[in-house]
N, C-alpha and C positions, 0 to 999 in steps of 0.2 A: 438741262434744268439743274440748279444747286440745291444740294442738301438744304439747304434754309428754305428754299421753295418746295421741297419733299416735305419736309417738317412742314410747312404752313397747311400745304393741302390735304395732309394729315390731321391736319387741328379741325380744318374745316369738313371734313370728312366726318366728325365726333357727332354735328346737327343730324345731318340727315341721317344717319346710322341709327341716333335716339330716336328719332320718329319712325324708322323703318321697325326697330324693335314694339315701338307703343302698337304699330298696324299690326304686327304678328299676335301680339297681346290680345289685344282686342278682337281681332278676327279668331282666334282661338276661345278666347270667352264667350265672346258670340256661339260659336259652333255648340258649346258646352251649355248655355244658359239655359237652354230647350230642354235638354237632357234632365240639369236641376229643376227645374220646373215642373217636369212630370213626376219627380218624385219629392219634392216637397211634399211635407203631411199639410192637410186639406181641414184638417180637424182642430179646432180652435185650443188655443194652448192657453187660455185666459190673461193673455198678457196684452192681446190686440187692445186698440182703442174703439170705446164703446162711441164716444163722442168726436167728432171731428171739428176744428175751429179753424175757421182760414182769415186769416187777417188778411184786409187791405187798405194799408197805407198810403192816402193821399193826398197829394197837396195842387188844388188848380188841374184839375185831371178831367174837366171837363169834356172831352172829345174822347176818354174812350173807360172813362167809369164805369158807364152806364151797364156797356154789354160786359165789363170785367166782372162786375157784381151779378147779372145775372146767369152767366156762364159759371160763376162761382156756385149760386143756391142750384143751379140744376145739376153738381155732381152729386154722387152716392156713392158710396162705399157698402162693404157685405153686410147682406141680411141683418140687420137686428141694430146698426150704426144709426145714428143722427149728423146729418150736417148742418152747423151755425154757420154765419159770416158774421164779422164784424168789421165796418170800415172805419180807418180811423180819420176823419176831416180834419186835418194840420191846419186849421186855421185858410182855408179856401176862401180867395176873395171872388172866385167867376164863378161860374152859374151851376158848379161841381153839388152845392146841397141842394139846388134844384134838381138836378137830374138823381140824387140820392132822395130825397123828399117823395119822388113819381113811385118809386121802388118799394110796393106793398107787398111785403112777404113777412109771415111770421118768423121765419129763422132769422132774418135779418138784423143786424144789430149797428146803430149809427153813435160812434162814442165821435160826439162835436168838441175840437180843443181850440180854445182863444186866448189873445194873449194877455195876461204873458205866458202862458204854459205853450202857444202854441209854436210850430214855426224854428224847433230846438233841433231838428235834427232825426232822419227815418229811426234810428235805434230809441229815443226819446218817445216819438209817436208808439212804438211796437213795446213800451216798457207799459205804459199806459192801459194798452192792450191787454196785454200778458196780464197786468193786475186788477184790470174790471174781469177778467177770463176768470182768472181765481176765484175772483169774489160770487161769482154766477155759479162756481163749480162746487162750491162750499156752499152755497146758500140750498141747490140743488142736492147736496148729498151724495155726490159724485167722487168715484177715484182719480185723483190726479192722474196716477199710472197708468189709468186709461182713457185720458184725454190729449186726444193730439193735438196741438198750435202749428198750423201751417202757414204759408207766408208767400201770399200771391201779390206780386205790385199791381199798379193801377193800368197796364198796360198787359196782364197777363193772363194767360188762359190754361188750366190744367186739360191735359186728355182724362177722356171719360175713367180711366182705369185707374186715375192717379191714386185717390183713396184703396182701392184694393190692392194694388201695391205697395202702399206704405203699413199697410196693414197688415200685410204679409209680411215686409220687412222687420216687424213690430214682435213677431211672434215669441222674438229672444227678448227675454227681460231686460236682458243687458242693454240692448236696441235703445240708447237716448234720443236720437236723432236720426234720419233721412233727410236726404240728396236724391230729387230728380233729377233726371236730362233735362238740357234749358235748349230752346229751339229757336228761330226768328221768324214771326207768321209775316213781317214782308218782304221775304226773300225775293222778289223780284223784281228787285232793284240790285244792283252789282254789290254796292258797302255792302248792302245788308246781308245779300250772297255769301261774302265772305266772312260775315260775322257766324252766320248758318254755319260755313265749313269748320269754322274756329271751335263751336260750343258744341256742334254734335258728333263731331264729329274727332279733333284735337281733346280739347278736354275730358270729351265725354271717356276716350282711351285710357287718360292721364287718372280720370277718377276711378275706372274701374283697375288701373294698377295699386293707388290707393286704397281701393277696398280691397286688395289682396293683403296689402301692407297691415292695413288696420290705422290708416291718416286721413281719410276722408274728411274734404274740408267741406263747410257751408256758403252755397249762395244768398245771395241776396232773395231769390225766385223760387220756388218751390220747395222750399226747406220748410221740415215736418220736426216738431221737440214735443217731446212728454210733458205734460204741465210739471209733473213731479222731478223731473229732471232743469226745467227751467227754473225749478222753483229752488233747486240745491244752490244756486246760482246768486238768491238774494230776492229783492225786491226790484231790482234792474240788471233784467242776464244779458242785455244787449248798451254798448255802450255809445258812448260820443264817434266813435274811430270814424275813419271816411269809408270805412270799408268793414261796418259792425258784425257782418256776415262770417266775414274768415275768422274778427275776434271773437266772437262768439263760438266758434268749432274748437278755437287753440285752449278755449277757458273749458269747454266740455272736455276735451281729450286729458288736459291736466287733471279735470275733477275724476276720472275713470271710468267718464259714459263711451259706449261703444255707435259710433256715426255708419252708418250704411248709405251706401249709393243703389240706386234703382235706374237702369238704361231704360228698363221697358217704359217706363209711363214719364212724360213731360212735360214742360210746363213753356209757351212757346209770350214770345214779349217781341216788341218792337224794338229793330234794328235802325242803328241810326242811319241817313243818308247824306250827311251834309259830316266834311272831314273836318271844318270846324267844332263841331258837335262832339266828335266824336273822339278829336284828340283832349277838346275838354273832362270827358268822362275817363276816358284814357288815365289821364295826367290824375284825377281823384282818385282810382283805383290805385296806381302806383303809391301814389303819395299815401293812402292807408294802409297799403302793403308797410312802406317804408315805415309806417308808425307802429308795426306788428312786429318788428326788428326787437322791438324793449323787452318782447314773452321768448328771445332766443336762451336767455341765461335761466330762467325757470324750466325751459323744456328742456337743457342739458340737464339737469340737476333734478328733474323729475326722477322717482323709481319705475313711476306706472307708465313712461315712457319707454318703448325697447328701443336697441341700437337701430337695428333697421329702419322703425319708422323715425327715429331723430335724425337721422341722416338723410330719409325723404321731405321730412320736414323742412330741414335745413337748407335742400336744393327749393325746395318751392321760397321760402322766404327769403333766402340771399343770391336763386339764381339770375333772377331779374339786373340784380343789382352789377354782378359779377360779369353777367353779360355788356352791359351796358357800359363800362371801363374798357372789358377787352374789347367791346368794338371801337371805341376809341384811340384804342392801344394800338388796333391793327391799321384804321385810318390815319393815325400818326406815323406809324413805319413807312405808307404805302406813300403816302405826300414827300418822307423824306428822301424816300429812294428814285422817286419821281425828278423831285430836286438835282439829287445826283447823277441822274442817267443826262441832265444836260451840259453840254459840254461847258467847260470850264468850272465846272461846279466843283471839283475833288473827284476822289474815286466810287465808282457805284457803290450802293449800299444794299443789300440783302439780295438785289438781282442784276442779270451784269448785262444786261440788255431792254430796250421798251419790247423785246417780243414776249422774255417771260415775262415780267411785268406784266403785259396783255393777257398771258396765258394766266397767271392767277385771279387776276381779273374774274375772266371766264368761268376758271372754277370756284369763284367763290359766287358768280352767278348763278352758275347750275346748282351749287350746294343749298343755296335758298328757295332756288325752284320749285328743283324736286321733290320736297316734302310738301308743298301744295297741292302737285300732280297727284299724288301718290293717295293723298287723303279726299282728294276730289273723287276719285275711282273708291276706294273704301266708300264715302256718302251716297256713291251711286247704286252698289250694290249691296251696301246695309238697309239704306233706307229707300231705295226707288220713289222716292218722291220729287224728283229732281232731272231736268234735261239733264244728259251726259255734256250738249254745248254752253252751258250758262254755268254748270260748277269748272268746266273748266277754263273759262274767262274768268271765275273766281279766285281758281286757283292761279293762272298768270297775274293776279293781280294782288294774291298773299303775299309776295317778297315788299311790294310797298305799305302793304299793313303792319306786318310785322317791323315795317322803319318808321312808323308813326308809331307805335310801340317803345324805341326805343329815344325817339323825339319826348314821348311821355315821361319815358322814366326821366330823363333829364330835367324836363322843365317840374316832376314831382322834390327832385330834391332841390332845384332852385325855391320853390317854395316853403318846403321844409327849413330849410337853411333861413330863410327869409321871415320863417312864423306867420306863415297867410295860411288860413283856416278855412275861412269862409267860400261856400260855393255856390252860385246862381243851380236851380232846380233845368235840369234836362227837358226841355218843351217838346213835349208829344205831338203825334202828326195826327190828322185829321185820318181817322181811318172807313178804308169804302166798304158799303155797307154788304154783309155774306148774304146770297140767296137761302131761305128756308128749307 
């Protein structure tokens, strides 16, 4: 084997290493969370939120509204809290304000948008939100700073504990924001499987190294804002982007509010099943990643930013991107050497036979493997909800997600390059109905 092939397998050796460290991480914070927990003070620090407001934003959400909204009014939070819901109708042309019409509950709150207001865009619906919120919480006499805006889509459902957990998380004033764990309730189906393995288990590690950091980003799904903290923000704290979620976290972290993540309480949403689907939604996350690239020159040049988290910052925003060249980079070597290993072609390039060639092959197989396996066994035994045979058919089947992933980024900066904005809405599946 040549040095250039030492050195490759070396480079490729960097993945699986990063995820072996994120499982030590995690499964150490895990060990520890139990610990903080029992000594957490229990005694309200008057910073928590008195009132709790779950937005949900949606458009044509007919087939799984219904039970999102009512699964929303039946959480609670601690003793002495209130839960609103406000759903926001984007202008719904099916039968979505009928099944919101059936929906009699006094917390409930239906803000209907038509056009032209309606139909602009999820961060446009939740700005709308955010400022009838205000208006109810002013009119009522209420503290902002103790009103939470949380943000459930039309496909999602908190666990019972979420409110007492964000609540908890809340107790530091500094506290702007919370991040749940985001879960996939039809994991059984294989995509969605591995969508499962990806957020509760990939991410979920990646977020709790960021709250070590102090870089917590926000999702789309279970993110919890102080009104008073949304309200530092303007009259619209969520913007146009394809991806308003993470802008919205990079815009709080520059203003000096502090983002917490919560493992314990989740918030779980449908997985896609159809890979058409799915490299669509793919390809819009990438591409508003890529439009988060313009807040990289404000985050160097922040003071309230420290070295450590700009430099974890700066791996989440550019390593996508970085990735996606050097695999390019290395399928361009791998083709040319291919080339040269046949005879008459010149002299090999980078390997001097098709057996190493085969042999890096191999280990660049196994290198992407492995950290599937590896997080499949973590999900098994964090969260026991799961055959041990179906996450690990997931996880043989992570190395081709993660290359639709990387199909994503590519077709994200063909579009970017190209100035295509516009996105068709993700069509939700009919879902079966839970026993009582």
């Amino acid at each position: 084997m040549t040095i250039v092939l030492l050195f490759g397998v070396a480079l490729l050796a960097a993945w699986p290493a990063y995820n072996i460290g994120l499982v030590l991480f995690t499964t150490r914070d895990g060990a520890s969370a139990g610990r903080r927990r029992r000594f957490d003070a229990i005694t309200p620090t008057g910073n928590e939120p008195l009132t709790f407001w779950i937005v949900v934003p949606c458009l044509n959400e007919e087939r799984v509204v219904g039970r999102t909204v009512n699964a929303a009014l039946a959480m609670s939070g601690p003793v002495g809290t209130r839960t609103r819901v406000m759903v926001v109708d984007d202008g719904s042309d099916d039968g979505t304000p009928d099944v919101l019409a059936a929906i009699d509950h006094p917390n409930l709150t239906v803000l209907r948008r038509d056009f032209p207001d309606a139909r602009k865009g999820k961060g446009e619906a939740l700005n709308a939100a955010y400022r009838k919120i205000r208006e109810l919480t002013a009119e009522a006499g209420e503290q902002p700073q103790r009103v939470a805006v949380g943000v459930i889509d039309g496909d999602g459902r908190g666990s019972a504990n979420m409110l007492t957990e964000v609540s908890r998380a809340m107790r530091d004033a500094d506290v702007g924001a919370v991040q749940c764990r985001v879960r996939i309730h039809n994991r059984n189906r294989l995509l969605a499987a591995v969508q499962d393995l990806e957020f509760a288990c990939v991410a979920n590690a990646s977020q709790l190294l960021r709250n070590a950091a102090g870089t917590v980003g926000l999702g789309g799904n279970g993110q919890f804002a102080r009104l008073s903290s949304l309200a530092r923000l303007g009259d619209a704290p969520w913007s146009a982007c394809l991806v308003e979620d993470l802008e919205l976290g990079l815009r709080m972290h520059l203003g000096g509010e502090r983002i917490r993540y919560v493992s314990a309480a989740n918030v779980t949403q449908q997985g896609l099943v159809d890979v058409r689907r799915l490299l669509r939604q793919r390809t819009r996350w990438a591409q508003g990643n890529l439009q988060c690239i313009a807040y990289v020159p404000r985050l160097v040049a922040s003071r309230r930013i420290r070295n450590h988290a700009l430099m974890e910052m700066l791996y989440y925003l550019l390593g996508p991107w970085l990735n996606a060249f050097g695999t390019l980079l290395v399928l361009a070597l791998w083709s040319v050497a291919a080339w040269r290993l046949i005879p008459g072609n010149g002299p090999t390039f980078i390997v001097s036979s098709w057996t190493e060639l085969g042999e890096l092959v191999g280990v660049w197989f196994a290198g992407m493997t492995m950290p599937g396996l590896l997080w499949a066994l973590v999900h098994r035994f964090q969260l026991r909800d799961e055959r041990l045979s179906r996450l690990m058919l997931a996880a043989l089947a992570y190395p081709a997600f993660l290359t639709l992933g990387l199909v994503s980024t590519w077709r994200a900066i063909g579009r970017q390059a190209t100035r295509k904005q516009t996105w068709a809405k993700t069509e939700r599946l009919v879902e079966e109905p839970v026993a009582a």
